[in-house]
SEBA-439539 format. One record per atom (N, C-alpha, C): residue number from 1; residue in three letters; chain; atom name; y, x, z negated. Coordinates in steps of 0.1 Angstrom, whole numbers. Layout:
<recs>
   k   r c  a     v     u     w
 NUM ALA A CA     Y     X     Z
...
</recs>
This chain:
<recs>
   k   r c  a     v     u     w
   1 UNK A  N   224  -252   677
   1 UNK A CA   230  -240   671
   1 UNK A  C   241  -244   662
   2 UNK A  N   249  -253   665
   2 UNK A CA   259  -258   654
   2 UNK A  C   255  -266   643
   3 UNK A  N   244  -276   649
   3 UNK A CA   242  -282   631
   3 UNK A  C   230  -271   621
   4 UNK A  N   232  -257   625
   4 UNK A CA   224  -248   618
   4 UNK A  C   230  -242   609
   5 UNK A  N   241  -238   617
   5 UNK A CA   253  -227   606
   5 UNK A  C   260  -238   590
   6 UNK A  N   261  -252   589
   6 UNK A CA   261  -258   577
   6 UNK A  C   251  -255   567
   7 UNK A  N   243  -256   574
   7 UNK A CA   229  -258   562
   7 UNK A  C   227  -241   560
   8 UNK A  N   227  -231   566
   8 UNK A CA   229  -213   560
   8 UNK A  C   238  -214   552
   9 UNK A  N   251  -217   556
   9 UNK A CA   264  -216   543
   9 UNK A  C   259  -229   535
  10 UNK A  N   257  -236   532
  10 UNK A CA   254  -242   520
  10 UNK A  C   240  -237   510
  11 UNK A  N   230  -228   520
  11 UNK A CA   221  -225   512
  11 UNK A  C   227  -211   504
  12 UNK A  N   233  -204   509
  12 UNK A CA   243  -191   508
  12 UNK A  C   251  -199   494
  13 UNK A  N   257  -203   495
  13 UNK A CA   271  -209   484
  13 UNK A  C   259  -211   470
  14 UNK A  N   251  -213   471
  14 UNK A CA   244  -222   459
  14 UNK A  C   231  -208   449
  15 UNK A  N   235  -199   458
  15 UNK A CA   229  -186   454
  15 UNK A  C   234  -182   440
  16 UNK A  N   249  -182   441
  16 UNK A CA   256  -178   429
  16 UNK A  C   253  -187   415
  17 UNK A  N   253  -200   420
  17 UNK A CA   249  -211   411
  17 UNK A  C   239  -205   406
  18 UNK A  N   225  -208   409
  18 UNK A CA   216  -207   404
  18 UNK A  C   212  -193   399
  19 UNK A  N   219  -181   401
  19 UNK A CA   218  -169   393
  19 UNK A  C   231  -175   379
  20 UNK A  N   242  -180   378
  20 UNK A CA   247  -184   369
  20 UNK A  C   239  -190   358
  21 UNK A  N   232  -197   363
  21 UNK A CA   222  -205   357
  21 UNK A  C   214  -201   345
  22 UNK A  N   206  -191   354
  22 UNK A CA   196  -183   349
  22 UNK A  C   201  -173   340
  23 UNK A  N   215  -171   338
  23 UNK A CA   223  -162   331
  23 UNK A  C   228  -174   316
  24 UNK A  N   230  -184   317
  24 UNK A CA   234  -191   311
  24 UNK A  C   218  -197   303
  25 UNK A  N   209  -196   310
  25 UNK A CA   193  -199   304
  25 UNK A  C   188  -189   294
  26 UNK A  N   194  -172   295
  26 UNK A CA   191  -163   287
  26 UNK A  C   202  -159   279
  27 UNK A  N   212  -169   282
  27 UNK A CA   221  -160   266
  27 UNK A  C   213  -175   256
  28 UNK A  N   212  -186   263
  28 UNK A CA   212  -194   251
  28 UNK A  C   198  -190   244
  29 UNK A  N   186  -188   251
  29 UNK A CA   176  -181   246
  29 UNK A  C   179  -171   237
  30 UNK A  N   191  -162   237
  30 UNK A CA   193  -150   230
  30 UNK A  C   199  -157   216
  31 UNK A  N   208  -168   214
  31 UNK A CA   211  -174   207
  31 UNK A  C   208  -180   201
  32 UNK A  N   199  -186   203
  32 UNK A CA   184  -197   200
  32 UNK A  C   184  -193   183
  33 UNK A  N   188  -199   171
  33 UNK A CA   181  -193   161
  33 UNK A  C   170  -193   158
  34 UNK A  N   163  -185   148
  34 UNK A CA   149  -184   147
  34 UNK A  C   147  -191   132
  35 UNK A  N   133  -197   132
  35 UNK A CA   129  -207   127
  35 UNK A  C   126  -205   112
  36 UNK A  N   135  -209   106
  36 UNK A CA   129  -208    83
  36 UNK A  C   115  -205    84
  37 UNK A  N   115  -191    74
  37 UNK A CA   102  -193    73
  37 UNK A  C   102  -184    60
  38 UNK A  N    90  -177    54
  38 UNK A CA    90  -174    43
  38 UNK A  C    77  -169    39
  39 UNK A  N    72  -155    36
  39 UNK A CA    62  -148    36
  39 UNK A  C    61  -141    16
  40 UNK A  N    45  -142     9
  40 UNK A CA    43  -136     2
  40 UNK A  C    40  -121     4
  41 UNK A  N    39  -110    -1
  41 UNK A CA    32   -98    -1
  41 UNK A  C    33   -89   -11
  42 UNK A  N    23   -86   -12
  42 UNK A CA    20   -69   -26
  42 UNK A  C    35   -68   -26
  43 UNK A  N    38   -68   -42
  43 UNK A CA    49   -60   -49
  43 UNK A  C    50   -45   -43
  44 UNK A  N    63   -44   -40
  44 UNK A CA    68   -28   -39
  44 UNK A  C    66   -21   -54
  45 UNK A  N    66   -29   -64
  45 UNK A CA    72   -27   -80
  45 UNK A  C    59   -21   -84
  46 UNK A  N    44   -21   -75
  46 UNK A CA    35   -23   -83
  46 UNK A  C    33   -35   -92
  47 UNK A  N    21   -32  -100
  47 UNK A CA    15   -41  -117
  47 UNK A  C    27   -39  -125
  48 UNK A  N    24   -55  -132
  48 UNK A CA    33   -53  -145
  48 UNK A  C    26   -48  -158
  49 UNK A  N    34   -44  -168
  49 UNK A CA    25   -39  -179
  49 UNK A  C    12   -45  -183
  50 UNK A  N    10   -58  -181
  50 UNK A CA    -5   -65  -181
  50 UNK A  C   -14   -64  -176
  51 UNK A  N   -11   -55  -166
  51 UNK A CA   -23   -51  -151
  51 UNK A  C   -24   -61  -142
  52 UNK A  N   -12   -71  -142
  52 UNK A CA   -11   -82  -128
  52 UNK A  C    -7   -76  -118
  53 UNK A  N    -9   -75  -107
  53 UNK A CA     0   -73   -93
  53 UNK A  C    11   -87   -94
  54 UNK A  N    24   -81   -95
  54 UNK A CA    31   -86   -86
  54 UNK A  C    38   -85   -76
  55 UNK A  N    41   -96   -69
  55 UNK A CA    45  -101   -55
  55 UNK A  C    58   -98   -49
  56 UNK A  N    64  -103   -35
  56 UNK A CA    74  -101   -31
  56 UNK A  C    74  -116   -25
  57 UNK A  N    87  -122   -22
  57 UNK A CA    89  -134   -17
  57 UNK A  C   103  -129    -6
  58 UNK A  N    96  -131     8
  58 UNK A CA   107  -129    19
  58 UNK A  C   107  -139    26
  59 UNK A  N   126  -146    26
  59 UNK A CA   128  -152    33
  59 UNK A  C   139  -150    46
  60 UNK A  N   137  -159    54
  60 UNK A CA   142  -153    69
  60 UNK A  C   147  -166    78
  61 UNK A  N   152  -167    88
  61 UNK A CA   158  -176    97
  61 UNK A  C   163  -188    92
  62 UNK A  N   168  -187    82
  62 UNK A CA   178  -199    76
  62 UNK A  C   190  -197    79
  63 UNK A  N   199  -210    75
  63 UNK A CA   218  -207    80
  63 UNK A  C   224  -198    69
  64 UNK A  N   230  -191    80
  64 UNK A CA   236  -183    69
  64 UNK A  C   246  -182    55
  65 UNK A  N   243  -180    46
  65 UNK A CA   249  -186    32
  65 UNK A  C   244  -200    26
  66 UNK A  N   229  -200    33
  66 UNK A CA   225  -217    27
  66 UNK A  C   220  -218    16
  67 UNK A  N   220  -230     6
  67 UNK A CA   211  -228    -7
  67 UNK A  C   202  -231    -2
  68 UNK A  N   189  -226   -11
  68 UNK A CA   174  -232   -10
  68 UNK A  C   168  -232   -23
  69 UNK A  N   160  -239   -24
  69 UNK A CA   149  -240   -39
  69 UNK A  C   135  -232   -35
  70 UNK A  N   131  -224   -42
  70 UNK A CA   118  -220   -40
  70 UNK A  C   111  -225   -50
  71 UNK A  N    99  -233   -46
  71 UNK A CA    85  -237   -55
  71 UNK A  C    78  -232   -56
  72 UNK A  N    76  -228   -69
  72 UNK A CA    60  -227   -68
  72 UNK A  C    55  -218   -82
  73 UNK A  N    52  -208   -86
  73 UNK A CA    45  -200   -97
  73 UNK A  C    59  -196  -109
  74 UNK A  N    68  -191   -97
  74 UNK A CA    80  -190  -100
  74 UNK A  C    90  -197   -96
  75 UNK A  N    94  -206  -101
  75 UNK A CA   104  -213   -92
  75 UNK A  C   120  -208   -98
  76 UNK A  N   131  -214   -82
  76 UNK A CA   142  -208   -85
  76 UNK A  C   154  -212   -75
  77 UNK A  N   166  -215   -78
  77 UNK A CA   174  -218   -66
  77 UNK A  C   182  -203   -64
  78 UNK A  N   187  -201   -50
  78 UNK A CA   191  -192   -44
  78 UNK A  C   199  -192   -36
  79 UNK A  N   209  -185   -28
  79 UNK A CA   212  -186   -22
  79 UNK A  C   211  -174    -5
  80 UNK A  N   208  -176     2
  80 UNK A CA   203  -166    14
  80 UNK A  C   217  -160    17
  81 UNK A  N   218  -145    22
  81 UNK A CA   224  -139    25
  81 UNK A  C   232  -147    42
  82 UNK A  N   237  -131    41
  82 UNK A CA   250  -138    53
  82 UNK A  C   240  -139    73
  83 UNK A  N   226  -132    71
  83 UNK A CA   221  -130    81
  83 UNK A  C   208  -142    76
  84 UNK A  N   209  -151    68
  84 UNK A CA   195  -160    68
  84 UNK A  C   185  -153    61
  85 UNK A  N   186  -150    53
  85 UNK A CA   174  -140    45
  85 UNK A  C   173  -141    32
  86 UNK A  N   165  -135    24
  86 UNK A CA   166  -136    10
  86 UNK A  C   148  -126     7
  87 UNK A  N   155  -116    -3
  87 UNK A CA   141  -110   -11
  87 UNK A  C   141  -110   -23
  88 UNK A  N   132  -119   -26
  88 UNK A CA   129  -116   -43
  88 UNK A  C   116  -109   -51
  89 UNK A  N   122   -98   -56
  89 UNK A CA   103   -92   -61
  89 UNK A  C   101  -101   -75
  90 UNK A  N    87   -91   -80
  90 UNK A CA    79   -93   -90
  90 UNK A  C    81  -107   -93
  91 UNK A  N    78  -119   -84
  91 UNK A CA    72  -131   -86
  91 UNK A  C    57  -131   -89
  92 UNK A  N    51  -142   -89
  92 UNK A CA    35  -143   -95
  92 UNK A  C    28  -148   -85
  93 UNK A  N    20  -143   -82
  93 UNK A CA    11  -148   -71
  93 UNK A  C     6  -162   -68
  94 UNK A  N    11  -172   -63
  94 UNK A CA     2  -181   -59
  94 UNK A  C    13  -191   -46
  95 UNK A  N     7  -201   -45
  95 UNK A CA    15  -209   -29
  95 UNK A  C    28  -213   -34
  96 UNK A  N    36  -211   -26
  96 UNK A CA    49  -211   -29
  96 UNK A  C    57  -223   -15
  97 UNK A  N    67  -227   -14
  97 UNK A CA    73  -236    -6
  97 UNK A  C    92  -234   -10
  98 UNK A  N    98  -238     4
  98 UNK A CA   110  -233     7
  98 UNK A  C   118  -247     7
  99 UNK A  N   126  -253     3
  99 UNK A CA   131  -268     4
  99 UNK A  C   145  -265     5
 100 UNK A  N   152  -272    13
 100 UNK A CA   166  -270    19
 100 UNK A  C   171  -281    29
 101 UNK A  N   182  -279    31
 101 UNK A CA   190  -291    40
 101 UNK A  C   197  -284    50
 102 UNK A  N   200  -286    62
 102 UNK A CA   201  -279    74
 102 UNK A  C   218  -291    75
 103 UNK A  N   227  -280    76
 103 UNK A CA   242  -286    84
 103 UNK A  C   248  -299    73
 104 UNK A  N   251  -310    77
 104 UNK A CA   251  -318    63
 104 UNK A  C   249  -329    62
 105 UNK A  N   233  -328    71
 105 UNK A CA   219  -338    69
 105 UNK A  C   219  -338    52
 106 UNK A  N   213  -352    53
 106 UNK A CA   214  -354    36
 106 UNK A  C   198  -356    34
 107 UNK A  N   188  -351    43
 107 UNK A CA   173  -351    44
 107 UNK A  C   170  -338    43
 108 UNK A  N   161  -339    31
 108 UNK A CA   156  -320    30
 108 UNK A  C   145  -317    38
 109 UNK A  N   144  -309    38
 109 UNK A CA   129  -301    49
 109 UNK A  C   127  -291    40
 110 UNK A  N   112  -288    45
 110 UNK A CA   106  -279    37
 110 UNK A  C    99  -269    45
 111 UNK A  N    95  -257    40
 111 UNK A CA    84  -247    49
 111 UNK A  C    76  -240    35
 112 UNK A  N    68  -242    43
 112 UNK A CA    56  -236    31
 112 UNK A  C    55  -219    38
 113 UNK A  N    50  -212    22
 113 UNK A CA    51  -201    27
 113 UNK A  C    36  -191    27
 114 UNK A  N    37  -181    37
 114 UNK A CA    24  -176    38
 114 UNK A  C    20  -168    26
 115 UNK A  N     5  -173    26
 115 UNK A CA     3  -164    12
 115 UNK A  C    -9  -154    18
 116 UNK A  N   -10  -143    10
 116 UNK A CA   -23  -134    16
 116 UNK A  C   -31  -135     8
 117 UNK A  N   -44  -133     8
 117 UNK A CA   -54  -134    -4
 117 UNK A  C   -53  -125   -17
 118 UNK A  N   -52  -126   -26
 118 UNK A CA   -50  -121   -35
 118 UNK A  C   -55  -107   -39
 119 UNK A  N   -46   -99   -42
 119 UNK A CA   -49   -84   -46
 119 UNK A  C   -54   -83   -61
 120 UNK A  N   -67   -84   -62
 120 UNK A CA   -76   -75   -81
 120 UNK A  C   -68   -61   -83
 121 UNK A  N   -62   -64   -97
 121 UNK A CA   -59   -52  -101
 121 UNK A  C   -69   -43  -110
 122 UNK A  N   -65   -30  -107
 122 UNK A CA   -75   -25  -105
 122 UNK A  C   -90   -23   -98
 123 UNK A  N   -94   -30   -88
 123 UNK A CA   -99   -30   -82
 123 UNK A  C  -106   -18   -64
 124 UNK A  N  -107    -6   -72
 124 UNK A CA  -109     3   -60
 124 UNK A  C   -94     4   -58
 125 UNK A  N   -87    13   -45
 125 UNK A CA   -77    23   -45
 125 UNK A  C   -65    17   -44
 126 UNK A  N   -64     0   -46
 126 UNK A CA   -57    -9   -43
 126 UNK A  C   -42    -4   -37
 127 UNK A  N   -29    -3   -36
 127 UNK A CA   -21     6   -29
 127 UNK A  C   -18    22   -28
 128 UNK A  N   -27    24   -30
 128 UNK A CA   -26    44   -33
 128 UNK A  C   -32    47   -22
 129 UNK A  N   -22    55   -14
 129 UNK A CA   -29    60    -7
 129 UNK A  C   -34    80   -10
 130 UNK A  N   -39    87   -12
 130 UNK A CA   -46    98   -18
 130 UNK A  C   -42   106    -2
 131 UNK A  N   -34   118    -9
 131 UNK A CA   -31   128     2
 131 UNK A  C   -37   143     2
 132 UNK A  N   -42   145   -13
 132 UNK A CA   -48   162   -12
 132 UNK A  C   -61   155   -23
 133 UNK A  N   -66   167   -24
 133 UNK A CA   -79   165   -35
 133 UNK A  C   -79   179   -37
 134 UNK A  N   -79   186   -51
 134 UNK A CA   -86   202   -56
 134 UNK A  C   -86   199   -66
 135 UNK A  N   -94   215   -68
 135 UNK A CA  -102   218   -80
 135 UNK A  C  -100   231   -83
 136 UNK A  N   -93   235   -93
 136 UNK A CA   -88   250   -97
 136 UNK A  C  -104   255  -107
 137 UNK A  N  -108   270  -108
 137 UNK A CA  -120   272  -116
 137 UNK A  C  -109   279  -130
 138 UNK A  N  -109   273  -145
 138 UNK A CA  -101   282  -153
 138 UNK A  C  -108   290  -161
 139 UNK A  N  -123   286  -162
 139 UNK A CA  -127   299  -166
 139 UNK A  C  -133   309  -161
 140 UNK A  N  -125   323  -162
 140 UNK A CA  -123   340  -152
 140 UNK A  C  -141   342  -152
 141 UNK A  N  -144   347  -143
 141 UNK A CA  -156   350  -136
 141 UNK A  C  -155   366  -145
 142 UNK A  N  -166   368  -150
 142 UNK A CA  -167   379  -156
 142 UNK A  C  -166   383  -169
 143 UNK A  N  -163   371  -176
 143 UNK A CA  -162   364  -189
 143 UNK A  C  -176   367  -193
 144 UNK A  N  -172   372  -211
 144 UNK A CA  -186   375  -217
 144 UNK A  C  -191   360  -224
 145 UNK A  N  -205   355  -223
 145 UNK A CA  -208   342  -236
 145 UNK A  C  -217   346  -244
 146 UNK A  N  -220   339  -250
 146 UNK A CA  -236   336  -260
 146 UNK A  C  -242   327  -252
 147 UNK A  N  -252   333  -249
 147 UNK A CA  -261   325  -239
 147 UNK A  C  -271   320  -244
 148 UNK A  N  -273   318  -262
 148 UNK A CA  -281   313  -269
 148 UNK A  C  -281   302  -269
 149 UNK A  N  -269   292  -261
 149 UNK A CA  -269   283  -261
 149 UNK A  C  -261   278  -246
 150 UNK A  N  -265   269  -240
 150 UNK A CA  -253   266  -224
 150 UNK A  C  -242   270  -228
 151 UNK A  N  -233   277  -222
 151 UNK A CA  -224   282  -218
 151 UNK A  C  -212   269  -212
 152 UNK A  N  -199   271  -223
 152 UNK A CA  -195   259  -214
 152 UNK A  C  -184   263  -202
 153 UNK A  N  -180   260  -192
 153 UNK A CA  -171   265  -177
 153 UNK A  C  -164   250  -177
 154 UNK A  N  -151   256  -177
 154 UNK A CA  -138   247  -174
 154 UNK A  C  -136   247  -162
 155 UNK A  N  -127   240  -159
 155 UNK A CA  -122   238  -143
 155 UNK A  C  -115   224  -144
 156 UNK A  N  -104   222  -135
 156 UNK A CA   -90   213  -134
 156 UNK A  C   -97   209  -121
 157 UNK A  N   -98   194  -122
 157 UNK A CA   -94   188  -108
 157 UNK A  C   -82   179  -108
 158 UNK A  N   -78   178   -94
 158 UNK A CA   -62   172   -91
 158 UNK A  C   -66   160   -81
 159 UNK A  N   -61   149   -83
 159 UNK A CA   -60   141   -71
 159 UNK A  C   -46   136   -69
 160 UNK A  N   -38   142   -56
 160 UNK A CA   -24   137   -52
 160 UNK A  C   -22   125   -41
 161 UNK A  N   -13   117   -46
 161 UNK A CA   -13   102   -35
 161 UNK A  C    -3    98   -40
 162 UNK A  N     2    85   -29
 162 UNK A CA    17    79   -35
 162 UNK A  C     9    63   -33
 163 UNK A  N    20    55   -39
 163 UNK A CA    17    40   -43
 163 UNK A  C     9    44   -57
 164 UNK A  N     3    27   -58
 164 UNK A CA     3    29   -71
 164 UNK A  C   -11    20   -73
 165 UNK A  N   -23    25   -83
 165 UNK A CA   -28    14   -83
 165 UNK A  C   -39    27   -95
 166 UNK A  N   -54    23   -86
 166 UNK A CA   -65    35   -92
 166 UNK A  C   -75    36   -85
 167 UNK A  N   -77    50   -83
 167 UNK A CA   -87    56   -79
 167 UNK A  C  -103    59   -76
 168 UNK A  N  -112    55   -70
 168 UNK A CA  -125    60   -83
 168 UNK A  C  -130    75   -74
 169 UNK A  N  -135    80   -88
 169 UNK A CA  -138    97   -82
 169 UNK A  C  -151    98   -87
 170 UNK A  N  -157   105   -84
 170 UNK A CA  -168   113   -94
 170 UNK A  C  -173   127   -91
 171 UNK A  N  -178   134  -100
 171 UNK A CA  -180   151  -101
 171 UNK A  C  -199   156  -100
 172 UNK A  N  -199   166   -91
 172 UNK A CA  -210   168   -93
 172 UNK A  C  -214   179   -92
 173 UNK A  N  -223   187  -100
 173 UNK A CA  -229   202  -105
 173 UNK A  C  -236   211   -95
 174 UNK A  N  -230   223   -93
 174 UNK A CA  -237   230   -76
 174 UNK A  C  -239   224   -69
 175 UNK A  N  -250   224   -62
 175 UNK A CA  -258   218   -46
 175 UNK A  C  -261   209   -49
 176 UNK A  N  -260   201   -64
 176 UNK A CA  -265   185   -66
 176 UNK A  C  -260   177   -60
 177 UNK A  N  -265   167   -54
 177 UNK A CA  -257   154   -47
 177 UNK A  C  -255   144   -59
 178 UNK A  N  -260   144   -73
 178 UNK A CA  -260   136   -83
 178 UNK A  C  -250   138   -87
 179 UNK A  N  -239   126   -92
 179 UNK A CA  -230   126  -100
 179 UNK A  C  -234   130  -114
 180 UNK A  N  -230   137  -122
 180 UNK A CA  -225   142  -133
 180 UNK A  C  -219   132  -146
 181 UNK A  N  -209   126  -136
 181 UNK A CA  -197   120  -144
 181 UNK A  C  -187   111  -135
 182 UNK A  N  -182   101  -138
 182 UNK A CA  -172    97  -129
 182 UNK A  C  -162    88  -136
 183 UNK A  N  -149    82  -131
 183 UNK A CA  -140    75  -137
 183 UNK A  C  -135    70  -128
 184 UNK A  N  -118    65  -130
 184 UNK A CA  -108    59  -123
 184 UNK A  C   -95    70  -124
 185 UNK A  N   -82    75  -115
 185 UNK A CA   -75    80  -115
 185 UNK A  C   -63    73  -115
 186 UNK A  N   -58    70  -126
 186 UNK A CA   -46    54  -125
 186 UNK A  C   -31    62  -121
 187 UNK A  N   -22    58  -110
 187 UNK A CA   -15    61  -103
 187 UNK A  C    -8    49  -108
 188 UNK A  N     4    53  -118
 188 UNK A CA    15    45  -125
 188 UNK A  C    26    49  -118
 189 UNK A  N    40    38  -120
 189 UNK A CA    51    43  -115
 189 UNK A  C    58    56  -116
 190 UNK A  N    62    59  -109
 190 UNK A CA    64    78  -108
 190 UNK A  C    51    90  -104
 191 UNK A  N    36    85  -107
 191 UNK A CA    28    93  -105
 191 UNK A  C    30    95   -95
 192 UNK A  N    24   107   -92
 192 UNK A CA    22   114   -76
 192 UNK A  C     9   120   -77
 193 UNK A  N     8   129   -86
 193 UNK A CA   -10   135   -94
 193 UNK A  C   -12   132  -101
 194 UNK A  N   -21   134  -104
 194 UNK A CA   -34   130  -117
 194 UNK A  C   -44   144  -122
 195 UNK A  N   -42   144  -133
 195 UNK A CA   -49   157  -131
 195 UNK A  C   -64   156  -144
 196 UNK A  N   -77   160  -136
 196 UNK A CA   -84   155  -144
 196 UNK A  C   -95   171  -147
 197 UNK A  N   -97   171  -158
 197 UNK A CA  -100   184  -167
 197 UNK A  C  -116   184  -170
 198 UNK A  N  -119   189  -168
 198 UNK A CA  -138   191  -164
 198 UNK A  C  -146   199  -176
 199 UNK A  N  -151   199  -182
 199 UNK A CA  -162   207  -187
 199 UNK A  C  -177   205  -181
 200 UNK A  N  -186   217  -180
 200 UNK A CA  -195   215  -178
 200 UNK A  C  -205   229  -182
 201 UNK A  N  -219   227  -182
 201 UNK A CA  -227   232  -189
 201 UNK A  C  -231   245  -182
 202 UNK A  N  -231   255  -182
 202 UNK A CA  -237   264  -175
 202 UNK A  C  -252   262  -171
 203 UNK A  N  -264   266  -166
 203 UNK A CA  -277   264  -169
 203 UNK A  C  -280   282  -173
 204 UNK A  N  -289   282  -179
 204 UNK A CA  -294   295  -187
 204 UNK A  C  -306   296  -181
 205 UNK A  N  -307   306  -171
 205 UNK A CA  -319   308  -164
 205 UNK A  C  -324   321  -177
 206 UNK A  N  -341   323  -172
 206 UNK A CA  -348   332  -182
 206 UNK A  C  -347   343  -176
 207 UNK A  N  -346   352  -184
 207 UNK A CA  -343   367  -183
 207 UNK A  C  -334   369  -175
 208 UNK A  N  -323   360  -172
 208 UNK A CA  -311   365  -166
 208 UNK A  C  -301   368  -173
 209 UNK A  N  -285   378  -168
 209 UNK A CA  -280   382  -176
 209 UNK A  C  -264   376  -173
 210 UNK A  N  -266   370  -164
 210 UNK A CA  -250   357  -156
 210 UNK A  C  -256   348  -154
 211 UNK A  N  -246   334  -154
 211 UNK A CA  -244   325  -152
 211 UNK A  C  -239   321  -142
 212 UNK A  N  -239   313  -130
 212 UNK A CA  -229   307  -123
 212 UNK A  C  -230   296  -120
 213 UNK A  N  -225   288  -116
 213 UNK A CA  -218   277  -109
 213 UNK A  C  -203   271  -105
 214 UNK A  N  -206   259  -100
 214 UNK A CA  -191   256   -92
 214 UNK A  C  -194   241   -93
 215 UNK A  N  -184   233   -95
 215 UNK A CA  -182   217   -94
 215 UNK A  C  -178   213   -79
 216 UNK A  N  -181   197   -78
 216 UNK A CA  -165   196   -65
 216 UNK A  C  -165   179   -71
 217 UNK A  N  -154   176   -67
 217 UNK A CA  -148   163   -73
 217 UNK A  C  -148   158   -56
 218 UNK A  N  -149   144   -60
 218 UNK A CA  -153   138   -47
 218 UNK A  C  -145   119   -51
 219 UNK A  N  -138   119   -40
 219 UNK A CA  -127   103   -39
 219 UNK A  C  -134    94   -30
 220 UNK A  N  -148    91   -32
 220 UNK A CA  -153    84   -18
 220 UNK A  C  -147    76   -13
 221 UNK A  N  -136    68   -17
 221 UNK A CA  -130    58   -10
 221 UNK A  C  -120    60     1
 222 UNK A  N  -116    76    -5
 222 UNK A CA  -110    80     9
 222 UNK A  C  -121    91    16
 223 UNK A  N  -129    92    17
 223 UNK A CA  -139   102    24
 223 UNK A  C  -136   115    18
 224 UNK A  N  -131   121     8
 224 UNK A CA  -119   131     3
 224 UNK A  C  -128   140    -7
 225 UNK A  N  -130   155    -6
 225 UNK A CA  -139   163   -14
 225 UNK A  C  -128   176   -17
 226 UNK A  N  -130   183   -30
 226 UNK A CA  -130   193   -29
 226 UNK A  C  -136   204   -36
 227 UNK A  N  -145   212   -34
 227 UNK A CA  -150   223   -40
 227 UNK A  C  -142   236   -48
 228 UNK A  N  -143   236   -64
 228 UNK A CA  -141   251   -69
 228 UNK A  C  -148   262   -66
 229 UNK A  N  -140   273   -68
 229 UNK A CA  -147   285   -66
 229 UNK A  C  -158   285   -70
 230 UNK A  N  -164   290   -74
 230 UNK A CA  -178   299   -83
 230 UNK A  C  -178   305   -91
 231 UNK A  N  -180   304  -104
 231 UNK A CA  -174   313  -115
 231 UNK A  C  -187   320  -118
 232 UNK A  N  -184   329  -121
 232 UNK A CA  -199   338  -129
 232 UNK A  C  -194   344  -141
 233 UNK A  N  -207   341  -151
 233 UNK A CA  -202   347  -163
 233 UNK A  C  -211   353  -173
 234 UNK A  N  -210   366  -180
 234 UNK A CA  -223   376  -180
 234 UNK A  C  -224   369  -199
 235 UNK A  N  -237   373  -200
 235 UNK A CA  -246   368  -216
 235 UNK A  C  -242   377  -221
 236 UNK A  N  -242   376  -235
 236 UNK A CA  -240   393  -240
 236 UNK A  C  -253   396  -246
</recs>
């Protein structure tokens, strides 16, 4: 019973230690800086006036206020902010690399930076994302024509989206599933709509004394339709 009670208090005393420990194991983990590194991605800016996409260049976990050189399409010396960082837009797309000297090692290091595969401009809805689709009818139902010849029926289609890039749409006549007509909807800086202006033919049935139809404009890339009214319009 007595050589028992040493070895309890000694295992007791060393409790605190080893929670110290473990306290001292997660601030340095907290402190741990994190590792230079440096990523490409799609311009916020959009294309430049040539129809290139340009890029963004972000850099991260360097010392704070360090110089660095960046290589590559665009090259450039810089210096990182007070938290290890640095963003540079509308650079040019291709592999780029980070070169610098860490404390007052006189040996540079380098980190190569990620690139993503390359975004086609123009290419399908490339950053736009498309939030409404309609179709206003502007020519009034009850409108007189000359039906000696197709009758022409106006109507406004809209496509609204933010980012920037272009669209592809196409239009098609009543119950037809056939396109008519189709294009691209180009979403420039500041766009939000697009607004695209329709003509189309009435059909001239025999011995009848109106006209009708309706269009609908269709965004397949976003699954996105919208149907005009019905306009009817009497021969004289």
């Amino acid at each position: 019973m007595l050589l028992a009670a040493p070895v309890l208090a000694s295992s007791v005393a060393l409790t605190p230690a080893f929670a110290a420990q473990g306290r001292t194991a997660e601030s340095a983990a907290a402190r741990a800086p994190m590792a230079p590194s440096c990523e490409l991605t799609p311009g916020s800016g959009g294309g430049s006036p040539g129809g290139n996409t340009r890029y963004d260049l972000h850099l991260s976990g360097f010392t704070p206020n360090q110089s660095v050189r960046v290589e590559g399409k665009s090259s450039f010396r810089a210096t990182v902010n007070g938290e290890g960082a640095l963003d540079r837009q509308g650079v040019r797309y291709g592999s780029y690399g980070v070169s610098y000297r860490e404390g007052g090692s006189k040996q540079g290091k380098h980190v190569a930076c990620v690139t993503p595969p390359r975004e086609k401009p123009g290419s399908g809805k490339g950053n736009v994302q498309v939030t409404k689709v309609e179709v206003l009818t502007l020519t009034k139902s009850g409108s007189t024509v000359d039906c000696t010849k197709p009758p022409k029926l106006e109507f406004d289609g809209k496509i609204t989206g933010t980012g920037q890039g272009k669209v592809r749409y196409f239009w098609t006549y009543a119950s037809s599933a056939d396109p008519i007509s189709s294009g691209t909807a180009a979403f420039t800086p500041g766009t939000t709509s697009v607004s695209l202006f329709k003509v189309v033919e009435g059909s001239v049935m025999a011995n009848t004394k109106t006209v009708s139809a309706f269009v609908t404009l269709h965004v397949p890339e976003f699954n996105m339709t919208a149907r005009s009214e019905n306009v009817t319009v009497t021969c004289q």
